[in-house]
C-alpha positions in Angstrom: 35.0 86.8 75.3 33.6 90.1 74.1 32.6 92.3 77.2 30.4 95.4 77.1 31.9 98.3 79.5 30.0 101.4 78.6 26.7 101.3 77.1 24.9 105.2 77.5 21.6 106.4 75.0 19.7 109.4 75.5 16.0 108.8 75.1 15.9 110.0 71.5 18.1 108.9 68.8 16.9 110.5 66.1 18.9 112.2 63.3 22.6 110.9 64.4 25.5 110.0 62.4 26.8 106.5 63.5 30.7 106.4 64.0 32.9 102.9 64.9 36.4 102.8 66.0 38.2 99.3 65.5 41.1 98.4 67.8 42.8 95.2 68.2 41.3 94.7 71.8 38.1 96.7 71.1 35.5 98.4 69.2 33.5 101.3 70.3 30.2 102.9 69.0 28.7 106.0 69.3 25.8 108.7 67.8 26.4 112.1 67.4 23.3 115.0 66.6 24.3 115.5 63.4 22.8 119.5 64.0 24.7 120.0 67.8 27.7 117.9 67.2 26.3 116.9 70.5 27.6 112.9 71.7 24.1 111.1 72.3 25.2 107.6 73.0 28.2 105.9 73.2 29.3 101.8 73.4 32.4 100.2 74.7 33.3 96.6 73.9 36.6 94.8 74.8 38.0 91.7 74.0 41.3 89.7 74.1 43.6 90.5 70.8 41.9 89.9 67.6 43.4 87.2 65.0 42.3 85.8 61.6 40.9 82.8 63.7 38.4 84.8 65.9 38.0 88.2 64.5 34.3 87.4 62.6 33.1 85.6 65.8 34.0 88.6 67.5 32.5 91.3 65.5 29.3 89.3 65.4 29.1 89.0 69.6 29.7 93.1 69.3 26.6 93.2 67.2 24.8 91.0 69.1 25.4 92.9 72.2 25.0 96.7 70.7 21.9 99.0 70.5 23.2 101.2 68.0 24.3 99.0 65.5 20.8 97.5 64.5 19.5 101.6 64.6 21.9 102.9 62.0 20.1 103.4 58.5 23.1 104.5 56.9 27.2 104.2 56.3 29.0 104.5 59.4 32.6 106.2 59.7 34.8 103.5 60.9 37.8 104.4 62.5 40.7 102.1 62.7 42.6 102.3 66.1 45.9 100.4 64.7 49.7 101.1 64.7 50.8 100.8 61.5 50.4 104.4 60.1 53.0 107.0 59.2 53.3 110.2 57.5 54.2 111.2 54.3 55.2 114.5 52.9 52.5 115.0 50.1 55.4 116.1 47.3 57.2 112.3 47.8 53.7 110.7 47.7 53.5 107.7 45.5 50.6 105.1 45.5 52.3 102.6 43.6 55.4 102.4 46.6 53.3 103.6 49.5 52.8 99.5 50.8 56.8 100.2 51.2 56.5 102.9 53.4 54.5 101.2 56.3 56.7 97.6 55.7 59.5 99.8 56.9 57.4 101.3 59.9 55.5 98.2 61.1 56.8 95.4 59.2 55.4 93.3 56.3 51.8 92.7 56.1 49.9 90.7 53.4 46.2 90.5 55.2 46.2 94.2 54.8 44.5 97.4 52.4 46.0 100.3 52.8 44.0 104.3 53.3 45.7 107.3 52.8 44.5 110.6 53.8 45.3 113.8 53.3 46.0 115.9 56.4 47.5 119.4 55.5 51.2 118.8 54.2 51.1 115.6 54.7 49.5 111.9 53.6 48.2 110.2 56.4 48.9 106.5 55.3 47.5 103.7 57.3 46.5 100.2 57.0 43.9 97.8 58.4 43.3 94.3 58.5 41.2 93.2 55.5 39.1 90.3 57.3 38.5 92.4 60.4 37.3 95.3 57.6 35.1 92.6 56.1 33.3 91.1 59.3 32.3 94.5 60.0 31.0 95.5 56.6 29.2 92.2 57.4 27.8 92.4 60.7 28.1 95.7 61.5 28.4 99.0 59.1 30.0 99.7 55.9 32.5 102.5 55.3 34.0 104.9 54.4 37.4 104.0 56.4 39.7 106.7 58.4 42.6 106.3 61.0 42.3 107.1 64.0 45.4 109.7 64.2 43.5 111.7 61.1 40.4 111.9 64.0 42.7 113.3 66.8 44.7 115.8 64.2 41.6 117.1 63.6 39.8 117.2 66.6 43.1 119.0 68.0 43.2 121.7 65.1 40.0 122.8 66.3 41.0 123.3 70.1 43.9 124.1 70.3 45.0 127.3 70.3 47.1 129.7 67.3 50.8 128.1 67.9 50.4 125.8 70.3 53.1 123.8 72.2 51.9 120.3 73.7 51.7 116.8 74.6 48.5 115.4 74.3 47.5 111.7 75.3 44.7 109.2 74.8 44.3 106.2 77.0 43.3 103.2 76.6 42.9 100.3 78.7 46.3 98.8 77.5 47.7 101.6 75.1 48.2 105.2 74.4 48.6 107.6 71.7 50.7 109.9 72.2 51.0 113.7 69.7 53.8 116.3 70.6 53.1 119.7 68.6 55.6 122.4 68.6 54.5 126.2 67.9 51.6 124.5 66.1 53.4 121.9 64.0 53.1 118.4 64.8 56.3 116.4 65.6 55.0 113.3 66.5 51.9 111.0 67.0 52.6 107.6 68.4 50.8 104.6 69.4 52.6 102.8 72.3 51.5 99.8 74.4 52.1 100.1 78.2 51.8 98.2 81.6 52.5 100.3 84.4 52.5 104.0 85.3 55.9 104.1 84.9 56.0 102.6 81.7 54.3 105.4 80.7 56.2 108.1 82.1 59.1 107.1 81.0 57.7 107.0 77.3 56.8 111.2 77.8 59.9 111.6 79.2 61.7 110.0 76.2 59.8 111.8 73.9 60.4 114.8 75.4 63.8 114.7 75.6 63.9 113.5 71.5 62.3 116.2 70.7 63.5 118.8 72.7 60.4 119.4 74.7 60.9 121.5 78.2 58.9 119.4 80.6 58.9 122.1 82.8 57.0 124.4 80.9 55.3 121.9 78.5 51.8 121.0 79.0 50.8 117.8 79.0 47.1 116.7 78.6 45.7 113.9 79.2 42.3 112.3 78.0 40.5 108.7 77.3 40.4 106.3 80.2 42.4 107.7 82.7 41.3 108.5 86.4 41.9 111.1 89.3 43.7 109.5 92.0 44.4 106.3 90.0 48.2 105.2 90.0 48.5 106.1 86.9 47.0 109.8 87.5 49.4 110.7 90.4 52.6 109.6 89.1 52.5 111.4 85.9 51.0 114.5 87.9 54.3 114.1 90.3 56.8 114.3 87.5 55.3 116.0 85.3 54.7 119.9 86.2 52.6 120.6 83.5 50.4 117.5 84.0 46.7 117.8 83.3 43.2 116.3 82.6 41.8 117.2 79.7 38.5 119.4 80.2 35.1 118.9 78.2 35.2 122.5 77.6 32.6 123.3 74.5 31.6 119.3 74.5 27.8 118.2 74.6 26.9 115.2 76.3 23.4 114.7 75.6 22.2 111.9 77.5 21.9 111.6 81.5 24.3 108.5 81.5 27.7 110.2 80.7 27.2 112.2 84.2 28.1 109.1 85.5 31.7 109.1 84.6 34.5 111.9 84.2 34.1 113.4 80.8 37.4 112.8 79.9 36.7 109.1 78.8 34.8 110.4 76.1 36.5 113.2 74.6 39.1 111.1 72.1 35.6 110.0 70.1 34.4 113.0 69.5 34.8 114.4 65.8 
């Protein structure tokens, strides 16, 4: 059963770029003022794990349900929320073995195409699940394709500061990404499933350690669905001394519905 969580216009829609993000238990929606960069609307569906079986069904109750889907006039970016992605130093880049890569990282695939994109040094190489791809060229939007880490490299070259050392996390309902960046150079971006606080924490803490990260002197900010005063929240803020909720800083939310919840839910989709 699909199930719409967030649904927030602004009164006028007018000149916005349309922008999807594909997960396997949701897909979001949102407009942004392609002049302010300013977020005008934004939709949140969820659903139980998608499959070959139930995926076009799916995708079809989304558009059913979805304002913005039947306003867009032109391509919209999808982003793929998915796990199997990995990086790839652009000098040992090779098309014709690149499948090879990500059956070492997440296994053997054959319902799959594969995106890579480039991302400073390195190819960001992905894949996505051709019959989802194809129920939503078919009921929702066409292309072009990205990943979703390529979305939150970028978004974090632009706000983070010179030489930065961090931990940054998304949330999701079920799931995290997680990106460590050392003196400005990315160590590690992870997507990792989770079911308690602790589960969590321990996660940061592991990576941490791996990677030689001082968690008493390492920031650690956190954005996406995540709550003040939640379990969640307050156990990473008690272990963690750097522990933080991301602020919307230079953001624009231009329509009177996103007062209604803490800005942080929204930062992650923004480009």
């Amino acid at each position: 059963m699909v199930q719409k969580t967030f649904s927030i216009y602004a009164d006028d829609l007018s000149g916005c770029r349309l922008f999807i993000e594909a997960g396997v238990q949701h897909i979001a929606s949102w407009f942004v003022d392609t002049l302010t960069g300013s977020l005008k609307a934004f939709e949140f569906f969820q659903f139980e794990d998608v499959d070959e079986g139930n995926i076009d069904d799916t995708v079809r109750a989304v558009r059913l349900h979805s304002k913005l889907m039947d306003m867009q006039m032109d391509a919209a970016l999808v982003v793929w929320e998915h796990p199997a992605c990995t990086f790839v130093p652009r000098e040992f880049f090779d098309e014709s073995i690149a499948d090879g890569y990500l059956d070492i990282i997440s296994g053997e695939s054959g319902d799959s195409k594969l995106l890579h994109e480039p991302f400073k040094e390195y190819v960001i190489l992905s894949r996505y699940p051709a019959k989802y791809a194809n129920a939503i060229r078919r009921h929702l939007a066409a292309g072009p394709f990205s990943h979703k880490f390529s979305s939150l490299l970028k978004r974090y070259t632009k706000i983070s500061a010179a030489g930065e050392t961090s931990v940054r996390i998304v949330f999701y309902p079920s799931r995290f990404i997680i990106t460590a960046t050392e003196s400005g150079v990315l160590q590690i971006i992870q997507c990792i499933q989770y079911s308690t606080a602790e589960d969590v924490l321990y996660s940061i803490m592991h990576i941490c350690n791996e990677y030689g990260f001082a968690l008493e002197t390492t920031p650690v900010i956190a954005s996406g669905f995540i709550n003040s005063g939640s379990t969640l929240h307050d156990t990473l803020y008690r272990y963690l001394e750097n522990f933080e909720i991301e602020k919307s800083g230079d953001a624009t939310f231009a329509a009177e519905g996103f007062a209604e919840h803490p800005h942080q839910y929204f930062l992650p989709f923004i480009q």
